[in-house]
Structure formats: structure tokens, C-alpha cells
Z-matrix of the N, CA and C atoms (Angstrom, degrees):
N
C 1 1.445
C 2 1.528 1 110.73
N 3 1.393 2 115.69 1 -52.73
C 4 1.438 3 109.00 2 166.50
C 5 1.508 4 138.87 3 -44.07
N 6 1.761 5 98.35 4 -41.59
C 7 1.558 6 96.03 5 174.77
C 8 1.084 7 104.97 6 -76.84
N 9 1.713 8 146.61 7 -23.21
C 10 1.053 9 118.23 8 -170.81
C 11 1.379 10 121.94 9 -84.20
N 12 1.711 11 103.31 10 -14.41
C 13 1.708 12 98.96 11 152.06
C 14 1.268 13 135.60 12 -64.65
N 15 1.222 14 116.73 13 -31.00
C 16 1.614 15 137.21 14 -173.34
C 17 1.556 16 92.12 15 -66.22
N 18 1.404 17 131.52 16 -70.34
C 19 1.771 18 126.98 17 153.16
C 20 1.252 19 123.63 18 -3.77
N 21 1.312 20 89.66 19 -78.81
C 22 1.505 21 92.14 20 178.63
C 23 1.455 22 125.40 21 -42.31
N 24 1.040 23 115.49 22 -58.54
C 25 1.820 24 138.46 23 -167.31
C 26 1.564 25 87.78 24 -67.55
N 27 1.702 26 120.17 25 -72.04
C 28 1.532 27 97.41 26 169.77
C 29 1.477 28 147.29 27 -34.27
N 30 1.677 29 101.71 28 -37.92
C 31 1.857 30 101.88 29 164.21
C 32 1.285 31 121.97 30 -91.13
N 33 1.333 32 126.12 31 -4.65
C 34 1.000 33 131.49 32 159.27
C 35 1.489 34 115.13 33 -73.00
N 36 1.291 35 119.87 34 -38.13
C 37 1.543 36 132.24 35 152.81
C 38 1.344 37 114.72 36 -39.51
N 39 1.386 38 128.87 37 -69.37
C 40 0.917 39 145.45 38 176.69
C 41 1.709 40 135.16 39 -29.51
N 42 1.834 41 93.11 40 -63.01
C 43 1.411 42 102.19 41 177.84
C 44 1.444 43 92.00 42 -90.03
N 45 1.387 44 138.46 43 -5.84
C 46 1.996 45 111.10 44 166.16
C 47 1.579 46 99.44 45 -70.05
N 48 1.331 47 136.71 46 -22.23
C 49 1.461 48 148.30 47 -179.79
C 50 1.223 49 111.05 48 -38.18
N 51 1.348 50 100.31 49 -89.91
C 52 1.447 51 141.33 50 158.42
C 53 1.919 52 117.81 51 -32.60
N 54 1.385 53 106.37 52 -30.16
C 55 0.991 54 92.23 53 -173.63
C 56 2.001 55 112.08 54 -103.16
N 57 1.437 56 80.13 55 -10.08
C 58 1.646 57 96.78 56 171.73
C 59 1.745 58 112.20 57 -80.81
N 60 1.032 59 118.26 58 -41.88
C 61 1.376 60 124.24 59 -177.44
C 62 1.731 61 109.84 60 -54.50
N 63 1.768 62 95.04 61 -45.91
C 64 1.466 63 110.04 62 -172.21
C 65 1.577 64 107.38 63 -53.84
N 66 1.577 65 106.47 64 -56.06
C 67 1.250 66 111.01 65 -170.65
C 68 1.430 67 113.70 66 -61.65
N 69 1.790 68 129.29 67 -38.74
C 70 1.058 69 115.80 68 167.19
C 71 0.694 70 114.59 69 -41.65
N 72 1.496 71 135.03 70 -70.72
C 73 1.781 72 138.41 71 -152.94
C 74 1.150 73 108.58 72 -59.42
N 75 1.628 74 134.25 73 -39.30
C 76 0.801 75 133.48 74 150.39
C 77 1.658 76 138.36 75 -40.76
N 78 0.999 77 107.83 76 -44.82
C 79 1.721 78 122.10 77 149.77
C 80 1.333 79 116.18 78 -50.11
N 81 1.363 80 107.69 79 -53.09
C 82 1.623 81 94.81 80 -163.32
C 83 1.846 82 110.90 81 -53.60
N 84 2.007 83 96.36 82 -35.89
C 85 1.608 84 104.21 83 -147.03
C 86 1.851 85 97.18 84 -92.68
N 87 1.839 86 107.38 85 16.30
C 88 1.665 87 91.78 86 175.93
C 89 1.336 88 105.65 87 99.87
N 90 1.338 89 131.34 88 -51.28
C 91 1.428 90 107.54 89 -162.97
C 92 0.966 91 132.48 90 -93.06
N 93 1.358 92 120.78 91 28.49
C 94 1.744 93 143.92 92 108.23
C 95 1.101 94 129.43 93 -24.91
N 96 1.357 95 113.56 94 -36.56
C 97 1.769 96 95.51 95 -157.85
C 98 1.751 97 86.79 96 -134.49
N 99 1.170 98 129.24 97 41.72
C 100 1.635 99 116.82 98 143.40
C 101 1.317 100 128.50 99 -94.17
N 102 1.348 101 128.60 100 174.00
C 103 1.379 102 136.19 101 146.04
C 104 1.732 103 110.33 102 1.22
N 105 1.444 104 101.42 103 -70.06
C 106 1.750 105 119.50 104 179.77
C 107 1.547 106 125.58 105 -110.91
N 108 1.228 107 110.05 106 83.51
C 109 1.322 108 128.72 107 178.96
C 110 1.312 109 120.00 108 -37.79
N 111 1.280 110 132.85 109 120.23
C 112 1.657 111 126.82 110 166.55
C 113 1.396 112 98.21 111 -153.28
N 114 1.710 113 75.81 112 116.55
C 115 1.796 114 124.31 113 177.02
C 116 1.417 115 100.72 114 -86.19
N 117 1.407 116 128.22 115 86.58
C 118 1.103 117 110.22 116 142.57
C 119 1.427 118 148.55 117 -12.58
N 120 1.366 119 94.48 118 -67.53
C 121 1.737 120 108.13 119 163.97
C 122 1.619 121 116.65 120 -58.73
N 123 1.449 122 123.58 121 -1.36
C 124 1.185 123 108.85 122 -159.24
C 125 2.094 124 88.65 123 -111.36
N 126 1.364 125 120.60 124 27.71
C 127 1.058 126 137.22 125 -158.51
C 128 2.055 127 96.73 126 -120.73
N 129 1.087 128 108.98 127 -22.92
C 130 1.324 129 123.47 128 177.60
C 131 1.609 130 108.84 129 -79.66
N 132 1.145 131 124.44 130 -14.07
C 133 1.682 132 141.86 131 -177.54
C 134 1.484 133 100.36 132 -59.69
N 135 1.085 134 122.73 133 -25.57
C 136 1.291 135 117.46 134 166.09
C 137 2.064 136 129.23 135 -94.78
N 138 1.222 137 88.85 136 26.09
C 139 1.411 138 97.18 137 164.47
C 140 1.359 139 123.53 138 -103.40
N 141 1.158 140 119.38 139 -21.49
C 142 1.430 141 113.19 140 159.46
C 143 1.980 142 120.52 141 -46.18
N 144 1.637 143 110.65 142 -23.60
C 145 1.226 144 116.31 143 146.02
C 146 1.704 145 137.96 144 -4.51
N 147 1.706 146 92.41 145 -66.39
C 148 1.348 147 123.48 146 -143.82
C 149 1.690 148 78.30 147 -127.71
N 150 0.871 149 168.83 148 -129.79
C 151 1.421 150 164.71 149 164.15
C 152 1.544 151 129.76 150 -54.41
N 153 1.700 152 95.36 151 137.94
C 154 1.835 153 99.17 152 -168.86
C 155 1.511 154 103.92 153 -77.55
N 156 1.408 155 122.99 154 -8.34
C 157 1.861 156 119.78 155 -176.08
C 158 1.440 157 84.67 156 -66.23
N 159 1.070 158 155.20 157 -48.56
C 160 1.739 159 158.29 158 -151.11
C 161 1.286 160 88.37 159 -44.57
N 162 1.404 161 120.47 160 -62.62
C 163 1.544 162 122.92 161 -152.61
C 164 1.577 163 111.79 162 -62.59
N 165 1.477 164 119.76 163 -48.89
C 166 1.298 165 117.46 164 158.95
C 167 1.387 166 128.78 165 -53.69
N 168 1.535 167 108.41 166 -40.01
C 169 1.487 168 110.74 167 166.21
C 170 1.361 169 133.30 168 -60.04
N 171 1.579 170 111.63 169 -28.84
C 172 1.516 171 119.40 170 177.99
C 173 1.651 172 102.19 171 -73.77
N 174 1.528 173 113.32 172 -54.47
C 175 1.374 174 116.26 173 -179.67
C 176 1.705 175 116.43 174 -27.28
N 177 1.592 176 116.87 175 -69.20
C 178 1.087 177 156.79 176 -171.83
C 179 1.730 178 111.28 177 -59.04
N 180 1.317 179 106.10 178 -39.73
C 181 1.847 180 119.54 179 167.37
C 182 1.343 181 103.37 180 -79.33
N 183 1.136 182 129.07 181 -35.17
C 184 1.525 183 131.68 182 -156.35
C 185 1.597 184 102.31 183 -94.35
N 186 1.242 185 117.01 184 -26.41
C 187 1.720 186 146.39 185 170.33
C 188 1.966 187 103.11 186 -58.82
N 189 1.513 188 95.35 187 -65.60
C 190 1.279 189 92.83 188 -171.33
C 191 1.250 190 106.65 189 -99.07
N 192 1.176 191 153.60 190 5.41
C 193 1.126 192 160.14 191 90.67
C 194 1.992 193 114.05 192 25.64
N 195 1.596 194 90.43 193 -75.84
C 196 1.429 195 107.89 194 178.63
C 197 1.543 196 117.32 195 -58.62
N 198 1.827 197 100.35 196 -37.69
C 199 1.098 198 105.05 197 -167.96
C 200 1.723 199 96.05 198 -60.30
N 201 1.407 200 116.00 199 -62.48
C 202 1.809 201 123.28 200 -139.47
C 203 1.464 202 87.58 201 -71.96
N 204 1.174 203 115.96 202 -41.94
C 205 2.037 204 109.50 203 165.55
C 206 1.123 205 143.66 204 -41.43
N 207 1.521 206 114.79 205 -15.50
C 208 1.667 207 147.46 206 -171.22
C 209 1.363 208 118.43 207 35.88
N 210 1.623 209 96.37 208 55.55
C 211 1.519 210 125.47 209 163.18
C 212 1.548 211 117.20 210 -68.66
N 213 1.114 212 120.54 211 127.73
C 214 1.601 213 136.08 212 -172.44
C 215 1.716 214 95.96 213 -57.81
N 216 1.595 215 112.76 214 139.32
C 217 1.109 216 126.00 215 -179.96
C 218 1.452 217 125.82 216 -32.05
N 219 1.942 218 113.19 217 -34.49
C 220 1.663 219 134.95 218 -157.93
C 221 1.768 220 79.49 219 -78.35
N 222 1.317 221 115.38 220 -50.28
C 223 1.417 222 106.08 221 -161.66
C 224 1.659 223 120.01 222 -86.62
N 225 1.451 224 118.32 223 -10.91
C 226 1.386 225 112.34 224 158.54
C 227 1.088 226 100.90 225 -100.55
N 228 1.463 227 155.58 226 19.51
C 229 1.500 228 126.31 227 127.93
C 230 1.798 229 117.88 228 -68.14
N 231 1.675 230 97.01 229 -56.79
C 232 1.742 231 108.95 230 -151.12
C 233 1.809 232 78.78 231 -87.73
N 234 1.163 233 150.80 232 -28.62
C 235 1.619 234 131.41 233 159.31
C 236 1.555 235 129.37 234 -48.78
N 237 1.681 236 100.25 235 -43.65
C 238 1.596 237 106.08 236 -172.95
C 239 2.102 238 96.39 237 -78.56
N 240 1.463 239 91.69 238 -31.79
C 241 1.718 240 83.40 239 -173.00
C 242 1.614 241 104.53 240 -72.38
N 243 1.288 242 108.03 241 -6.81
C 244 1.923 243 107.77 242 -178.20
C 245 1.807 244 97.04 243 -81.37
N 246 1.209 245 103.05 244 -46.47
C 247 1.744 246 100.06 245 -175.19
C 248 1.861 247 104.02 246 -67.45
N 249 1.344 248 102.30 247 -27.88
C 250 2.095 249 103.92 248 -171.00
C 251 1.837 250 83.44 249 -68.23
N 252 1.430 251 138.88 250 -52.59
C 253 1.390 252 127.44 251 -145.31
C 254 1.796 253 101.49 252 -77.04
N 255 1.865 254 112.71 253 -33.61
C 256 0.975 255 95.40 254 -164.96
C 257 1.789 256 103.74 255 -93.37
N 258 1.163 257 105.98 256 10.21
C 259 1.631 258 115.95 257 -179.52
C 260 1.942 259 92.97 258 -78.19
N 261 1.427 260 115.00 259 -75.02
C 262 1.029 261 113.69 260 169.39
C 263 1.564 262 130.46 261 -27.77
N 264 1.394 263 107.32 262 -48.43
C 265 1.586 264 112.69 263 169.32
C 266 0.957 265 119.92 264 -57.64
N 267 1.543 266 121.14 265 -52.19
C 268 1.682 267 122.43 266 155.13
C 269 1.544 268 116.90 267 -8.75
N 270 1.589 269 102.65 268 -79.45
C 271 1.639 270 119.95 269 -163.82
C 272 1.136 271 101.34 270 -59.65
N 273 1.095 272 105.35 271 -47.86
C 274 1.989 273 93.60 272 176.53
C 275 1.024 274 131.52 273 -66.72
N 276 1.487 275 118.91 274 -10.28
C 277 1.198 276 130.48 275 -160.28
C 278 1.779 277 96.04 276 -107.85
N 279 1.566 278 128.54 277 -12.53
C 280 1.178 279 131.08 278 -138.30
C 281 1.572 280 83.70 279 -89.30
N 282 1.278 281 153.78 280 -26.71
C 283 1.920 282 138.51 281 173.79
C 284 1.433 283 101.09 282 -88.83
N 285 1.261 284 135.52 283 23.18
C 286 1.459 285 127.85 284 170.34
C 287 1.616 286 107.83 285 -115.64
N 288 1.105 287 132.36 286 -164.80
C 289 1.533 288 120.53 287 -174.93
C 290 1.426 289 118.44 288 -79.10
N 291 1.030 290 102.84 289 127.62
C 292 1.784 291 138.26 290 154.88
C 293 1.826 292 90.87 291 14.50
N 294 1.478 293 103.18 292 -74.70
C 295 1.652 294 132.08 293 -161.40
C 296 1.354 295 112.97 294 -44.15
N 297 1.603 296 107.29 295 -36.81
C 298 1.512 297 120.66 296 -162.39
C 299 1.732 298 108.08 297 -87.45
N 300 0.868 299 108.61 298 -19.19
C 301 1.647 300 120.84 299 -164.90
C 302 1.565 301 104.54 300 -61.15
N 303 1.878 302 134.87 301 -15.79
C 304 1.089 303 122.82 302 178.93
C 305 1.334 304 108.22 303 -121.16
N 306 1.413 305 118.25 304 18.40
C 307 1.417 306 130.36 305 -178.70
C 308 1.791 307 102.69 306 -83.43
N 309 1.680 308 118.40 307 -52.37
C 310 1.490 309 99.22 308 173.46
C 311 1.604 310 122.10 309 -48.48
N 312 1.228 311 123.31 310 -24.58
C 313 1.391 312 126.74 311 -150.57
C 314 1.853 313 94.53 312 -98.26
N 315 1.324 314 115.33 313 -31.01
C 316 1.645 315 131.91 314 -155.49
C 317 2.228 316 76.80 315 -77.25
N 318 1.570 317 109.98 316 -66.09
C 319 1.598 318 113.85 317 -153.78
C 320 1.578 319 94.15 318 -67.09
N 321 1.158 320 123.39 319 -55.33
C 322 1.807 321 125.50 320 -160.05
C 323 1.559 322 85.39 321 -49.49
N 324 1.478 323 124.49 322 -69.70
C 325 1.129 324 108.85 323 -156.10
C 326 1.896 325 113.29 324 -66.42
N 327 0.963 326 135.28 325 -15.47
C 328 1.691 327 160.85 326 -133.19
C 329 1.772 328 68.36 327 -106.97
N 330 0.877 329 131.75 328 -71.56
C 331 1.862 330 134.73 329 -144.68
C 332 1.543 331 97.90 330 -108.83
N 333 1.268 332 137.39 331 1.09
C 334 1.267 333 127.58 332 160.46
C 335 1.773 334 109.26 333 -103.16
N 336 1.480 335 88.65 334 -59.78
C 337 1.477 336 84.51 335 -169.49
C 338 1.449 337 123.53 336 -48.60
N 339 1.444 338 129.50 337 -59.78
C 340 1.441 339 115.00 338 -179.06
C 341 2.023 340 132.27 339 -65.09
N 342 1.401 341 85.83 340 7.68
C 343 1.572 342 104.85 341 160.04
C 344 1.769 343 106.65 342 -66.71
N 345 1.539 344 110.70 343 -68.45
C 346 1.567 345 119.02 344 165.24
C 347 1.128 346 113.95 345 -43.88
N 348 1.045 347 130.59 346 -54.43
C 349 1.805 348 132.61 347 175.54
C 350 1.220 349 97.43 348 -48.76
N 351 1.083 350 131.66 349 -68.69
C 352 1.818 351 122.37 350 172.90
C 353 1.210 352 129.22 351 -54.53
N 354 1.093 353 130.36 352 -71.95
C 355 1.491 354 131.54 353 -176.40
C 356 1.606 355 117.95 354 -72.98
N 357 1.062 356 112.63 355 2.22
C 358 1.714 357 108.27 356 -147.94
C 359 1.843 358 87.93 357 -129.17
N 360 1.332 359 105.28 358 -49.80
C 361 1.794 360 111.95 359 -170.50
C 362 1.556 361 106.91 360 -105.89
N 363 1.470 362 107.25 361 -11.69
C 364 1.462 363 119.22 362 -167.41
C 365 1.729 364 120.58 363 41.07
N 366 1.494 365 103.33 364 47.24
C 367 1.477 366 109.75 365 177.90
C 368 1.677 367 95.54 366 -75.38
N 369 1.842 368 109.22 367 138.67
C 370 1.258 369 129.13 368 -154.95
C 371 1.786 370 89.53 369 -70.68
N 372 1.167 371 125.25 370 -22.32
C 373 1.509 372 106.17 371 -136.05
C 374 1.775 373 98.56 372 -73.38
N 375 1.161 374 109.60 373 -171.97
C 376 1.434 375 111.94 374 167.30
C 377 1.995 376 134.67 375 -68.15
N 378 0.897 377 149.66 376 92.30
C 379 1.236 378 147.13 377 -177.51
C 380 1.746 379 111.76 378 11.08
N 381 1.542 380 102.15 379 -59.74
C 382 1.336 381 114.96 380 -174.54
C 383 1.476 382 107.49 381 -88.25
N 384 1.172 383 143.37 382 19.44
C 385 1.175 384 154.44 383 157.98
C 386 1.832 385 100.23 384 -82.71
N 387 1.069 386 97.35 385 -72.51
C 388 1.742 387 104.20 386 -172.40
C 389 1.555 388 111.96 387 -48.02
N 390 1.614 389 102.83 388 -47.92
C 391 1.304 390 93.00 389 165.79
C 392 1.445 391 141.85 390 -47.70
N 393 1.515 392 95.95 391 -34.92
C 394 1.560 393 105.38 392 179.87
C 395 1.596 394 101.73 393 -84.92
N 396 1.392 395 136.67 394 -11.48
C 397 1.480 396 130.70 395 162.78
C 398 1.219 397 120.70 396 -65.24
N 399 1.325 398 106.23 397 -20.59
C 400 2.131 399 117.66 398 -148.55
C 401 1.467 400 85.25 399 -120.78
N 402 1.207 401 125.38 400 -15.82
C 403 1.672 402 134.52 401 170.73
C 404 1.760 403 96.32 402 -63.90
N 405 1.533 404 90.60 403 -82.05
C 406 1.640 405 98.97 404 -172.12
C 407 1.821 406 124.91 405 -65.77
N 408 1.550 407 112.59 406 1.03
C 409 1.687 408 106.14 407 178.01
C 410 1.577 409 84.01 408 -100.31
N 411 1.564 410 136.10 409 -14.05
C 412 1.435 411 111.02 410 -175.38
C 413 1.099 412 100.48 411 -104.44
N 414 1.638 413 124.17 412 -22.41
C 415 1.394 414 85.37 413 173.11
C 416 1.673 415 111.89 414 -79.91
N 417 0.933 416 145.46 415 13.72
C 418 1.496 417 166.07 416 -140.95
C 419 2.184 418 74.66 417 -109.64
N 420 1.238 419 91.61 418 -94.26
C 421 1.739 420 108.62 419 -167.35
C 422 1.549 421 93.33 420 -43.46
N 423 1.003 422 115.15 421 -78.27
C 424 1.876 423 135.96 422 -151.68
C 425 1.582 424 91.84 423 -55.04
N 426 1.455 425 120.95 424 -77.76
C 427 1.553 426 142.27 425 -151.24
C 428 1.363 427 98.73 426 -57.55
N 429 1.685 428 101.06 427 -64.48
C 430 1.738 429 90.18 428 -174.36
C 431 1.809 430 113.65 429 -103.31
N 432 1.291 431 108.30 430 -60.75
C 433 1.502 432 88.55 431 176.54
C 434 1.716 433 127.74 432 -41.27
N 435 1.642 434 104.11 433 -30.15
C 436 1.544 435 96.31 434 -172.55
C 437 1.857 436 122.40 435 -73.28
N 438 1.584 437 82.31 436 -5.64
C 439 1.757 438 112.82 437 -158.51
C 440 1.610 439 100.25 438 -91.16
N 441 1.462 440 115.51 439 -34.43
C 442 1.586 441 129.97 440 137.51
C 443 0.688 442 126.29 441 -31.36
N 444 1.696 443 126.54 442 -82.23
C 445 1.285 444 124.06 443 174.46
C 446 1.695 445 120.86 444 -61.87
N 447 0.966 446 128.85 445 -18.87
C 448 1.474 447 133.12 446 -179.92
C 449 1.915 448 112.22 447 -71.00
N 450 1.780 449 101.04 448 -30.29
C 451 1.394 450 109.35 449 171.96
C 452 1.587 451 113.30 450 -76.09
N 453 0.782 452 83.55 451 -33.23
C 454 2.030 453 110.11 452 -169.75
C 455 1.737 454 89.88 453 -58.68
N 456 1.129 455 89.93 454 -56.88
C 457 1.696 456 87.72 455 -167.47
C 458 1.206 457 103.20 456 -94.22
N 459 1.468 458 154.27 457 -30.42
C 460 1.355 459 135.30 458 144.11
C 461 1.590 460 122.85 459 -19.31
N 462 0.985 461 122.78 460 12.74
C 463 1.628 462 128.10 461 178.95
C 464 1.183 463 98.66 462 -97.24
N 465 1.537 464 102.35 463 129.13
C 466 1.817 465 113.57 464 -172.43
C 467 1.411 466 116.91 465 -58.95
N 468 1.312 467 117.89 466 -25.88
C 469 1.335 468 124.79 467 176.72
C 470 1.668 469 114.02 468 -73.95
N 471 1.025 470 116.39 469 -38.23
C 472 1.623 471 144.45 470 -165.75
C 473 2.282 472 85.60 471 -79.97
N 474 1.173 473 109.04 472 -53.60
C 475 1.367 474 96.56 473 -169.84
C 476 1.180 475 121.00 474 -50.27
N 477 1.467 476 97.56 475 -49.89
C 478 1.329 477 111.51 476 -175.32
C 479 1.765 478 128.85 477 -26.88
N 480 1.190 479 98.25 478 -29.55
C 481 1.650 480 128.75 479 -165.47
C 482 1.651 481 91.92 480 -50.30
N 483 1.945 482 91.22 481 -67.32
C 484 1.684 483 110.19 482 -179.46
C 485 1.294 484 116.33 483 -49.16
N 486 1.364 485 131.57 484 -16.11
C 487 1.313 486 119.01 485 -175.09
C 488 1.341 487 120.24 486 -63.70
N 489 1.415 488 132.61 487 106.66
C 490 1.543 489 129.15 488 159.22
C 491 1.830 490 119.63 489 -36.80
């Protein structure tokens, strides 16, 4: 019972790691801060799949994430809770088809985020504009890169890793 907590807390450790590093690098090189956002890290949303520590871990990367980025308070709460809903959607979604697994992560953020873009950063554009930006950089990150990594690691040898 212990090690399988000690696991847990480690991959949950792990992918907030991983998902913080991503987003820096991603920060540093810009493709953060255009028109069409692509979060690398936001391509990991499909590990809750393959293990439920993911979901705490994405929350928790995406948390401090906001923080070391010096994102306004609205967006490391209602941002990290957009990555916790579509992390969750994931896991639940992980015995139904393959296809669906980056769709929680693509809408939570699609219907949260350009709320923050408005009220929070006061970017001029229209509501339904942002949406359709924060639509196309996640499904960009989420749809296909995460849909990458989800094959990548669907390799029977590669699963194995996840096994508790």
C-alpha cells in the first residue's frame, strides 16, 4: 500500500516536472504569446490515459507554470482549473475511443480560456475570436501532438512503465 502511494505522488511529481519545463521552453521561444497559442505541455493532457497521478500532476504543473510565468491571479486559478477539468475528462474518457481522449482538454480550455483573455489581460479582440485561437493552438498541442505522444506511448513495451 505504501509503495503504491509513493508512485503515485512520484508521477504525479513527475508530469507537474515535465510539464513546467515544457511550458518554459516554450515561453522562452514565443509560442506562447501569439494570436495561436501552442503549449507544448498542454500535449501531456493525455496521460491521465495511461495513469490517474497525471491528473494531479497536470493540475499542479499548469498551477506553477502560471505562477513562474507571471500570469495574473484569474488565469492561474480559472487556467490551471481549465487543464484540472480537461485532465479529468481525459481519465474518464481513457476505456472509450482512442480519438476522444484530447477533446476534454481541446473544450475546457476553448470556453475558459478566452474568458481570461478578456477580463483578466483585457485583450481587445472579440470573445469568440479567442475562442477560435485557443480552439486551434489546443487542438494544435492537445489534438495532434498529444495524439503523438499517446501513440508513442501506447507501445506495449512503453506501457508497461505505467503499470502500478
Amino acid at each position: 500500500m505504501k509503495n503504491k502511494k509513493a508512485l503515485y505522488i512520484t508521477q504525479a511529481s513527475m508530469v507537474a516536472a515535465i510539464y513546467v519545463v515544457l511550458t518554459y521552453i516554450v515561453n522562452m521561444t514565443g509560442l506562447a504569446s501569439g494570436v495561436i497559442q501552442i503549449r507544448l505541455s498542454e500535449a501531456l493532457c493525455v496521460l491521465p490515459a495511461f495513469m490517474p497521478a497525471a491528473v494531479p500532476g497536470l493540475f499542479i504543473g499548469c498551477l506553477i507554470s502560471n505562477l513562474l510565468c507571471g500570469a495574473v491571479i484569474w488565469d492561474v486559478i480559472f487556467g490551471s482549473l481549465a487543464t484540472l477539468i480537461g485532465a479529468v475528462g481525459t481519465y474518464l474518457l481513457r476505456r472509450k475511443s482512442k480519438w476522444l481522449l484530447p477533446l476534454p482538454a481541446i473544450l475546457s480550455n476553448t470556453v475558459i480560456i478566452p474568458i481570461i483573455l478578456t477580463y483578466a489581460y483585457g485583450v481587445p479582440e472579440a470573445i469568440w475570436f479567442s475562442a477560435a485561437t485557443v480552439f486551434i493552438g489546443e487542438f494544435i498541442s492537445c489534438g495532434i501532438l498529444g495524439m503523438l505522444l499517446y501513440h508513442s506511448l501506447n507501445n506495449p513495451h512503453i506501457r508497461n512503465i505505467f503499470k502500478n
